[in-house]
N, C-alpha and C positions, 0 to 999 in steps of 0.2 A: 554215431553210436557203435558200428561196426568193428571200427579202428580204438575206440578205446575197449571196445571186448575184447581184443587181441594183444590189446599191450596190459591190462587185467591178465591174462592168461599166461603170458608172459614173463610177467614181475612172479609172477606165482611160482612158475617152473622155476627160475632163477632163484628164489630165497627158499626154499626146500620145505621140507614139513613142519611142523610146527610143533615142540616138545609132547608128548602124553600127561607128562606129568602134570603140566600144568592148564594144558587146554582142556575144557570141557568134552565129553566123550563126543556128542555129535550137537553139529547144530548150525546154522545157516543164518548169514549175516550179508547186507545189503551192501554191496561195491558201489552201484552209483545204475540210475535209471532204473533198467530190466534185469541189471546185471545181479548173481549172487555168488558168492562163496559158500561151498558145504563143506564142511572140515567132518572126519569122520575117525577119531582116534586122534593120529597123528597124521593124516593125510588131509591134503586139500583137492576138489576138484572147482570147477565155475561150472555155474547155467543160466542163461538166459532165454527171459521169458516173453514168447511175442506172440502174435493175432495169430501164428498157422501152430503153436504148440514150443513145445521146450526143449529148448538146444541145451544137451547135455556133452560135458568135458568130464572125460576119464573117471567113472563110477566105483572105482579104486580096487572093488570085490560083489560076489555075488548078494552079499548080505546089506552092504552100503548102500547096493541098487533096491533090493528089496526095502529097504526101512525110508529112503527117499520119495 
C-alpha cells in the first residue's frame, strides 16, 4: 500500500495541474485503498487515511487547508 501511495504521488507530481477551467473548484476523489486526491482549483495534493490519522501531501494554501 505504501509503494503504490508513492507512485500515486508521483504520477501526480509528473502530469501537473489539472486545467480550472474545466475541473470542478474543489473536491476529493478515491485513487485506490486509503488513498485520495484533493484537487483544489487547479492544484492537486494526495492523503491517506489510516488507524494513527491522515497523512497529508502539500495543502497547496492556507485556505485549501482550512476548507479540507
Amino acid at each position: 500500500m505504501v509503494r503504490h501511495f508513492w507512485a500515486v504521488l508521483a504520477f501526480l507530481a509528473l502530469t501537473g495541474t489539472v486545467s480550472a477551467q474545466t475541473a470542478p473548484q474543489r473536491e476529493i476523489t478515491k485513487i485506490a485503498g486509503d488513498v485520495y486526491n484533493f484537487r483544489n482549483i487547479g492544484h492537486n495534493a494526495v492523503f491517506m487515511v489510516t488507524p494513527a490519522g491522515i497523512v497529508l501531501i502539500d495543502t497547496i494554501d492556507a485556505a485549501a487547508s482550512a476548507w479540507l
